[in-house]
N, C-alpha and C positions, 0 to 999 in steps of 0.2 A: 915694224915688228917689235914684239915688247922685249927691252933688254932683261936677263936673266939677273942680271947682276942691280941691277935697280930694288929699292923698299918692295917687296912684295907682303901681302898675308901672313897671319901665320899656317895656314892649314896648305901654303901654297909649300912653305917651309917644308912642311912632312912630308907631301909629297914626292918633294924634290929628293930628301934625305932617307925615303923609303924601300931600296933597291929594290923597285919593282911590287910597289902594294905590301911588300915583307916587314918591313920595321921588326917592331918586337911581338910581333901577333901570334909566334907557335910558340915561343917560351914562354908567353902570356898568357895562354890557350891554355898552356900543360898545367900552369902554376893551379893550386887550391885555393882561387879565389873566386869572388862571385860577379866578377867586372873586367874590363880593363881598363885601363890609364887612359889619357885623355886622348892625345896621339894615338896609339891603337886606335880608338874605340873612332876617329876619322877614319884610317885604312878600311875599319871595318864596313863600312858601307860601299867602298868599294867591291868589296867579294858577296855583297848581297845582306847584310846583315847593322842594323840600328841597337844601339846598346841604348835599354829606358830602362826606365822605375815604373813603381803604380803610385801615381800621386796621391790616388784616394790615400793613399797611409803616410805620405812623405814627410806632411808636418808631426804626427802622431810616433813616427819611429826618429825623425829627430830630435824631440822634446824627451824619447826614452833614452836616447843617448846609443839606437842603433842607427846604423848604414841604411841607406835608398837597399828597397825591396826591387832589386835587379832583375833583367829577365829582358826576354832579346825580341827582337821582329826579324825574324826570316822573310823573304821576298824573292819569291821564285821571279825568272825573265823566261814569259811564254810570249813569243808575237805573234800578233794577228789574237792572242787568248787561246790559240786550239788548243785542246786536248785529247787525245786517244781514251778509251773508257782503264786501259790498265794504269795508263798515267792519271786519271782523276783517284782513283783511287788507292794507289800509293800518296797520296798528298790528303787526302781523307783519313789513311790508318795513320801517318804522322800529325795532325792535329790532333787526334786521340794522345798517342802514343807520345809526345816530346811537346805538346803545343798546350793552348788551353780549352782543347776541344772543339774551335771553330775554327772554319775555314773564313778568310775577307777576301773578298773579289775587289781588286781598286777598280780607281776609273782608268788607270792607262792598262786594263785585261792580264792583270798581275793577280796572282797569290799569293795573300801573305800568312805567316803562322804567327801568332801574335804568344806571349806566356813560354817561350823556350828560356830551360834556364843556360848558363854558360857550360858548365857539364855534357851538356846532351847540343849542343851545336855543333860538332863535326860529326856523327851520327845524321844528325835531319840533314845536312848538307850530303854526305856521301849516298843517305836513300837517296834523295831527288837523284841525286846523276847519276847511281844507277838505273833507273825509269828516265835515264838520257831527260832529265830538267834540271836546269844551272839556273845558281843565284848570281853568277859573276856577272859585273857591271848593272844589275837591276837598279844599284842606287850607284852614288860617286859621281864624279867629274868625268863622264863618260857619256856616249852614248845610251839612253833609258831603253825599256823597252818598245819597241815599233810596235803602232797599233794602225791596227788594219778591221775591215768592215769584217765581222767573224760568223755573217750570215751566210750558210752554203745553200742558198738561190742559186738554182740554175742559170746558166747562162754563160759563165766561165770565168768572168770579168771580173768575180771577188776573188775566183782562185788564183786566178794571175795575179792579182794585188798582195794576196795573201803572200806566192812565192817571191816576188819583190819585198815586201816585210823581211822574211825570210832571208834573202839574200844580203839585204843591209846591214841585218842584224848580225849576223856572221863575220860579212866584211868589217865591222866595227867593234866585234869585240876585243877588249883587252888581249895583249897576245903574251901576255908576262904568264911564267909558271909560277909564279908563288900560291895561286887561288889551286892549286894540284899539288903545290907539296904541303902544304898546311891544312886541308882537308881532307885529300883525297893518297894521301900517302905518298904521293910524287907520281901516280895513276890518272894517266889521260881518259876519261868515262865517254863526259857529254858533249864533247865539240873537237874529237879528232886527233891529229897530233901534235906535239910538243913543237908550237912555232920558235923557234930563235928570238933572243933578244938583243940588242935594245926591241920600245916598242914602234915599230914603224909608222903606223897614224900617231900615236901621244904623246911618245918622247917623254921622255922621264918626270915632267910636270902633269900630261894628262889633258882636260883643257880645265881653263880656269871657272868651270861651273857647270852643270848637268845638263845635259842637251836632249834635247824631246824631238821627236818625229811620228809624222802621222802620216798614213793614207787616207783618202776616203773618194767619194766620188760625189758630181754633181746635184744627183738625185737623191744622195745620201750622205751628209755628213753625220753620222754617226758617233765618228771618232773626234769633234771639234777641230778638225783640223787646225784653221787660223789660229788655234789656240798655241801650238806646238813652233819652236827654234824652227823646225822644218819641215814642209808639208806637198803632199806629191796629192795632186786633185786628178785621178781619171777620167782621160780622153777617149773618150770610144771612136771607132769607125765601123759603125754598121754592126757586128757581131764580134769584132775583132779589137783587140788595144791596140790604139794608135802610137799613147805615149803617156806623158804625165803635164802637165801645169805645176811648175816649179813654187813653192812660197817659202820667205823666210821672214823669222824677226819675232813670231809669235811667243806669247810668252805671259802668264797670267801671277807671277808674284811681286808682291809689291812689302812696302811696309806703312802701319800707322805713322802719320806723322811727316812721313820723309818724302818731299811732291818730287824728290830727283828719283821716286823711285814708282811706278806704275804698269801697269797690264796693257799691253801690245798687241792687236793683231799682226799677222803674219802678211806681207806685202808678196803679190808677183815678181819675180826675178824673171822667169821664164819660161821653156819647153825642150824635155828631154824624152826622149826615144827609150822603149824597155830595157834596150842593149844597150843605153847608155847613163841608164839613173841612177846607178852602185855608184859609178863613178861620180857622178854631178853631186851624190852626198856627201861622199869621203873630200872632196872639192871643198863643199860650203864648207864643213865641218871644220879641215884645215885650216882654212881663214880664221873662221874663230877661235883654234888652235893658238895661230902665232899673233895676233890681235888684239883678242878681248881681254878685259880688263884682270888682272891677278894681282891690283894692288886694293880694290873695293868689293868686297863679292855680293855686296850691296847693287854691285856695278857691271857685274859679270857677264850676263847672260849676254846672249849674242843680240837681244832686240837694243840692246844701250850701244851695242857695238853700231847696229846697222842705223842708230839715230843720229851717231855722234859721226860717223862717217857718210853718210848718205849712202841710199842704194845703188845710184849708178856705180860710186868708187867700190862698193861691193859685189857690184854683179863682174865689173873689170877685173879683181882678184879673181874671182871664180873660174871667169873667161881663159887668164893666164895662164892658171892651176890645168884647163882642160885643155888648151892649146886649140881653141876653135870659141867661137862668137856662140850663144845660146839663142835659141831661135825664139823669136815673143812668144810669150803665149797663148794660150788659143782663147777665142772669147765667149766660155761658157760661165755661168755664174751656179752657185749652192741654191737648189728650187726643193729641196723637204729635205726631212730626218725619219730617221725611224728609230724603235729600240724595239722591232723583233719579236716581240711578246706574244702569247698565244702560238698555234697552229700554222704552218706554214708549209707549201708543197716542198721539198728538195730535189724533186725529178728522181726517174728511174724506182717509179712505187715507194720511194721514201717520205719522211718527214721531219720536218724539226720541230721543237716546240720551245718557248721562249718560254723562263720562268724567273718571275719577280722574286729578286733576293731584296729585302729591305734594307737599302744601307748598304748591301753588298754581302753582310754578315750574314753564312751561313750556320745555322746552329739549332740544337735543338732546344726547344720551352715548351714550358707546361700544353699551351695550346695547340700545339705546330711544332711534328719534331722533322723538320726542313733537313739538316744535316741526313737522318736516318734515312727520309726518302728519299732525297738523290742518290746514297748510295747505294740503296736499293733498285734503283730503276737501272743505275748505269749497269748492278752486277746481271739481273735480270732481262733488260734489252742490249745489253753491252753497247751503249750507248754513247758516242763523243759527245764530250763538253768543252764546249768551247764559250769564253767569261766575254761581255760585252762592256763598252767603253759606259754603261751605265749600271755598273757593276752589278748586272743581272747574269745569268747563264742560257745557257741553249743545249737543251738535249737533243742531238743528233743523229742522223740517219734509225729511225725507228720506222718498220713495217707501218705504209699504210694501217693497215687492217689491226694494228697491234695500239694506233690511236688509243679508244676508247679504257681499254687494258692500263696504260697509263694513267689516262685521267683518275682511273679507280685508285691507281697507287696513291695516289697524291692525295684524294680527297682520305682514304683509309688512315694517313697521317696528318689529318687536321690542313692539310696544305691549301690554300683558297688557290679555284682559277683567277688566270688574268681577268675574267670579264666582271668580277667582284670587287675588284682594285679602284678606287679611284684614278679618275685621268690627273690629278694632281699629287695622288699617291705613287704612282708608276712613273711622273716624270720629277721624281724628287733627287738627290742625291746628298747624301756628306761624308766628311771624312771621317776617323776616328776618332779624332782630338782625344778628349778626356777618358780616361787615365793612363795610356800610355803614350802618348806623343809628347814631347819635351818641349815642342814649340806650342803647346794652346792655350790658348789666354782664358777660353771658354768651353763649352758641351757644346757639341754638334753631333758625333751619330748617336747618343743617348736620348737627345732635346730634341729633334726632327721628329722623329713621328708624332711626340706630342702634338709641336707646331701644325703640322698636317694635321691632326685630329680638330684641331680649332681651324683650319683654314676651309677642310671639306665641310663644316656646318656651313662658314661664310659663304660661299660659292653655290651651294646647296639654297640658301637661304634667298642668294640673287638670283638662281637660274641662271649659275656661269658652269654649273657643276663640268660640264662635256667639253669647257673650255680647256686648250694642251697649254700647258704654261711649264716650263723648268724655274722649279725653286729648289736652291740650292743653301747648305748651312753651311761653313767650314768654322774651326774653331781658332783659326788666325788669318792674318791677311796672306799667307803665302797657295793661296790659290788651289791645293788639291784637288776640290770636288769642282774646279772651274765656275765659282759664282759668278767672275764678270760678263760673262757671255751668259747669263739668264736671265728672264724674265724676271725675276724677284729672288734675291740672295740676303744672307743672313751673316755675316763676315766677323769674328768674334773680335772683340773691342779688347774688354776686359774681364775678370770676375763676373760673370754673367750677364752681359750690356754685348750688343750687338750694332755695328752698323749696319744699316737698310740700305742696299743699291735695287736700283728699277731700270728698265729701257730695254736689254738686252733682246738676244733674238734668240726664239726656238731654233734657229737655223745655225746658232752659234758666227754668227756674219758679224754683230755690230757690239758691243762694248758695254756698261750698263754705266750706270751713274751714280753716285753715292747719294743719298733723298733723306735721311735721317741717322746720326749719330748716338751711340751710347745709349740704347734704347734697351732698358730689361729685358729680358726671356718674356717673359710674362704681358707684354703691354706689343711685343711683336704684331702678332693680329690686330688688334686693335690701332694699332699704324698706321697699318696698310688697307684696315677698313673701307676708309673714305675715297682711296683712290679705285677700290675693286668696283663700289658705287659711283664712281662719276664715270668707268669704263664701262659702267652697263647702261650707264643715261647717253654715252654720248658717240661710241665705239663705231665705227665706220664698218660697211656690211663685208664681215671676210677677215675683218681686223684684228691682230693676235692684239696680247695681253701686254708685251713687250713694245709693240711697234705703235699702241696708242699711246703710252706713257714717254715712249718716245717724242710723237707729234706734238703731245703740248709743251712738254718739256717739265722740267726737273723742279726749276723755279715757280711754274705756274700753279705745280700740282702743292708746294710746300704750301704757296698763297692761300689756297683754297682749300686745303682738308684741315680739318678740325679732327684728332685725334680722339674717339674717346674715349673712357676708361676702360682700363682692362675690368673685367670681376674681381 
């Protein structure tokens, strides 16, 4: 167990010296500034909130000799993504009203409000929780948001998962009152009553780095599971849940440069029972509580933990914590994905309908005012939305018969249906990166669509067009939009130079591989040209995009393609 008194961090420092996420964050709050201090502005991601700049102006206002153009990311924690039609739209009139007029869908089925300035943050925080939605613990050295399959398919199987989400997620929040007296007036809203402190799972450190959990099931990884610290894979028996397929270790950030630091799949530990998988999380979690590293956060996550200890010495802590042996687990494997899109039964004369957010960004433009029709249809069909782990949405429980009705809405605001989209458009994703993320090297949810626009000619051009392939941009190595697990990602270098990884799986199962370094925005396509032509000369009958660039391998394919120029 790691001694307290040993070199730690600094940010491990604050936490420790925070009474409870508190520091100096309400006389910080109150002050007439447009930021906080450095320390704060750590706690603050803890209660759900990232203090950025707009870098488009940061060199331009420091050469005039003013301060970073400040302004905040709120980040609601919804699991499973559901939402009720009066809670979407309370988080619709604040993106108006305190944001900067869009809504972001991440990929862990979060919304975030991006443009809050420091002024009007405990406003957007106190609406959400009265429409019972918390920022607490969304970001921080905590437990993330739980993401669960957010499609309500009959059958019952996702709603069990869903209340599992549910249940985790509760059992694992923060129990300290400071996220209630520094927003919410010392007023318990969204999660109950005033638990006691100290905090019982965190302990006055927290853990030493942010821990991700997923559900999903065999027929549907949706949610990337392997990707996530912890991952529950549903066991069916016949119509009923059996239990879960325990996984840990998953974990997709790394850094340029640094080979002690890389993207992990998630390993079996085991099989846990419905009535016993709160437990079995708050268990792993623990471990990595008193274990993982709090002196490298380079070094933190729990997949370093489970490499440097091995799994069996990790599934034995677990076992300890539970006071009973974990039963193997069961031997089913990930056989598809889906992302939901278009028209889908829900049972009981309902339906859902799956609607592509580009990038996740909902918002209105000249062409497509996307923002005004969702919230049109949700005031209109009083519709649930619930966000998917591919930062798309789902409108929910709508009249059979009231189908057609919809489709009109959408098309009336410029909105394309799904069957319009490119299959390479639909299985795109990135992050925000540029200009308000403080870690991006490069453009990524600005630069994608372009990139798509030059890739659906190439595909088009081959007759791969109806091929599924996930390409992914992030605009640093830390993983957000999951590039290692795709077929073709785009992972930001520097100043506008990307590294090229290949291999991965639509199935989110195997890893990708880094195929080209430092490659301009511009000459991207043109990269990856020669490998999309030797996958249509030579592609085995059935053979995804991922899984032949895999078979030849990394080396073989650098051998052999000739880049050519971009235009």
């Amino acid at each position: 167990m790691a001694d307290k008194h040993t070199d730690v961090s600094a940010v491990e420092k604050i936490k420790e010296a925070s009474r409870g996420l508190r520091g100096s964050l309400a006389p910080e709050l109150a002050a007439d500034t447009s930021h906080f201090e450095d320390a704060a502005a750590q706690l603050l991601k803890f209660h759900g909130v990232y203090q950025q700049d707009d870098r488009d102006t940061r060199r331009q206002r420091s050469d005039a000799g003013l301060e970073p153009d400040y302004a905040f990311m709120v980040r609601c924690k919804i699991p499973g993504g559901v939402l009720t039609a009066d809670q979407y739209l309370v988080l619709d009139e604040l993106a108006g009203r305190y944001g900067n007029g869009t809504l972001r869908v991440t990929t862990r089925q979060d919304n975030q409000f991006h443009g809050v300035v420091k002024g009007d943050l405990k406003r957007t925080i106190r609406a959400l929780n009265d429409a019972l939605v918390t920022t607490l613990g969304a970001c921080g050295d905590v437990q993330r948001n739980v993401m669960s399959c957010p499609a309500p398919l009959p059958g019952g199987l996702r709603d069990q998962a869903l209340a599992v989400a549910r249940q985790i997620s509760a059992r694992l929040l923060p129990r300290t009152r400071a996220y209630h007296e520094i927003w919410l007036n010392g007023n318990q809203v969204a999660e109950g009553a005033p638990a006691p402190e100290p905090e019982p799972i965190y302990g006055e450190r927290y853990l030493p780095r942010k821990f991700k959990t997923a559900i999903a099931s065999p027929d549907d990884n949706c949610t990337d599971v392997y990707s996530n610290d912890l991952g529950f894979v549903v066991i069916p028996d016949g119509d009923s849940l059996a239990g879960f397929n325990v996984l840990v270790g998953g974990g997709l950030g790394m850094t340029h440069g640094k080979k002690v630091t890389y993207p992990r799949l998630a390993d079996p530990l085991g099989f846990a029972t419905p009535e016993d998988v709160v437990q079995v999380a708050e268990a792993v979690i623990t471990v990595q509580r008193d274990y993982g590293d709090r002196r490298d956060r380079r070094h933190a996550r729990l997949k370093y933990l489970l490499d440097d200890r091995g799994l069996d010495w990790f599934r034995a802590q677990v076992e300890q914590r539970l006071g009973r042996p974990l039963r193997p687990p069961a031997p089913v494997r990930i056989s598809d994905v889906h992302d939901h899109l278009g028209w889908h039964d829900q049972g009981g004369g309902r339906s859902f309908y799956g609607l592509f957010v580009e990038n996740g960004r909902i918002q209105d433009a000249e062409d497509a005012q996307l923002r005004t029709a969702v919230r049109r249809i949700v005031e209109v069909f009083r519709a649930g939305v619930h966000f998917t782990p591919q930062q798309n949405l789902l409108l929910t429980g709508i009249a059979e018969e009231r189908r057609a009705a919809l489709d009109a809405m959408l098309a009336d605001h410029g909105v394309r249906p799904t069957g319009v989209i490119s299959t390479v458009r639909r299985w795109s994703m990135a992050c925000p990166a540029l200009p308000t993320c403080g870690l991006a090297l490069a453009e990524a949810e600005r630069a994608l669509p372009g990139v798509i626009d030059e890739l659906e000619g190439e595909l088009e051009r081959l007759g791969l067009a109806d091929v599924r392939l996930t390409v992914r941009m992030t605009g640093c190595p830390n993983g957000c939009a999951r590039p290692y697990t795709a077929d073709l990602a785009f992972v930001g270098r520097s100043a506008d130079k990307y590294t090229i990884f290949v291999g991965g799986s639509v199935l989110g199962t195997r890893l990708a591989t880094a195929y080209a370094d430092l490659v301009p925005r511009r000459r991207l396509v043109a990269q990856v040209r020669p490998l999309l032509e030797r996958y249509r000369a030579e592609r085995l009958p059935g053979e995804g995009l991922g899984d032949f660039w895999c078979r030849i391998g990394v080396d073989e394919l650098r051998n052999s393609a000739v880049a050519e120029p971009a235009p």
